[in-house]
C-alpha positions as CSV (number, residue, x, y, z in Angstrom):
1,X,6.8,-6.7,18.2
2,X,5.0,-6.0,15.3
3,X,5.4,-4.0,12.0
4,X,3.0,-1.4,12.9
5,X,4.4,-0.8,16.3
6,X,7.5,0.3,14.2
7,X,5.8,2.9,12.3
8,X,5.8,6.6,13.6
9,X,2.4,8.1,14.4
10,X,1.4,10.5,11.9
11,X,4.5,8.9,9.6
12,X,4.1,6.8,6.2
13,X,4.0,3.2,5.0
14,X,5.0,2.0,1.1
15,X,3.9,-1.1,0.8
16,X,5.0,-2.6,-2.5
17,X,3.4,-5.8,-3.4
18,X,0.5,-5.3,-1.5
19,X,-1.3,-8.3,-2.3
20,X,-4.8,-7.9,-0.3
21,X,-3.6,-5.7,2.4
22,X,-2.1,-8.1,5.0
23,X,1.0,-5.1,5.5
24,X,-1.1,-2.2,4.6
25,X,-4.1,-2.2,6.3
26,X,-2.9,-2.8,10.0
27,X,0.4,-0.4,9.7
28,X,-2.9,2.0,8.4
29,X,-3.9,2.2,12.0
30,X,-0.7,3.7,12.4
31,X,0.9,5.4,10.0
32,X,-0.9,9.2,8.7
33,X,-0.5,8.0,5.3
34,X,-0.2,4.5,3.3
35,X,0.6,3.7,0.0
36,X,-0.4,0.1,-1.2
37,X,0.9,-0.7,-4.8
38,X,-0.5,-4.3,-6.2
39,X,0.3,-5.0,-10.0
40,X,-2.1,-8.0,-10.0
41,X,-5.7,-7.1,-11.1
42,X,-7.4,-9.9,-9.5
43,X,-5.5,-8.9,-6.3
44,X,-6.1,-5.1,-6.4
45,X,-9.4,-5.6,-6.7
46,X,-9.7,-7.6,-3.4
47,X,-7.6,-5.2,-1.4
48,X,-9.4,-2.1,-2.8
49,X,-12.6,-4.2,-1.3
50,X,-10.6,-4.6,1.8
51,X,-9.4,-1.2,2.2
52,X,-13.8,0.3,1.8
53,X,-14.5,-2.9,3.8
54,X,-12.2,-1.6,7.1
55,X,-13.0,2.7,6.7
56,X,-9.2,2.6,5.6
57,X,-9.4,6.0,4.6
58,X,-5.7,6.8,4.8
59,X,-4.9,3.7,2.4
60,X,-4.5,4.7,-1.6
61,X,-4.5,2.1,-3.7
62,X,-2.1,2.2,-6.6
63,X,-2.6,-0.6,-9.7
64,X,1.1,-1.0,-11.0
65,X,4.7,-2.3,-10.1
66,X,7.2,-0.5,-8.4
67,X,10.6,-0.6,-9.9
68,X,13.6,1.6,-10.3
69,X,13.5,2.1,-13.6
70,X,10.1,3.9,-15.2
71,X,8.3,2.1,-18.1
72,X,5.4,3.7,-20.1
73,X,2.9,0.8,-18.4
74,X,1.8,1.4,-14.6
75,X,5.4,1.4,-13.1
76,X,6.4,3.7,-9.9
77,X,9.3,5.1,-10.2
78,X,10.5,5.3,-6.3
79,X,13.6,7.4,-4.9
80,X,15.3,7.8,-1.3
């Protein structure tokens, strides 16, 4: 079984820590919409490349951290 044979068709992925896509881009086959937030420049950078390098057009690339409490510098606040 694999993680994007648990994701509903037409539903959406948050990947946090993205790193160069290894989560995002095949749950992008998947899920409608996908949301792959990478703090690391170096790293972003490569899974931006990856994303334009597989058509992944459903794949937005966010540059920041993801935390629960927002800071004035590229954090994410994210709720349930």
């Amino acid at each position: 079984m694999t993680l994007a044979s648990q994701i509903s068709r037409g539903g959406g992925f948050l990947d946090v820590g993205a790193n160069i896509g290894a989560f995002a881009l095949p749950v992008s086959r998947a899920a409608q919409t996908v949301v792959a937030i990478e703090p690391h420049p170096g790293l972003v950078d490569i899974l931006q490349r990856n994303v334009e390098a597989n058509g992944r057009t459903n794949i937005s690339v966010v540059r920041g951290a993801a935390g629960a409490v927002a800071c004035p510098r590229g954090v994410i606040r994210v709720q349930c």
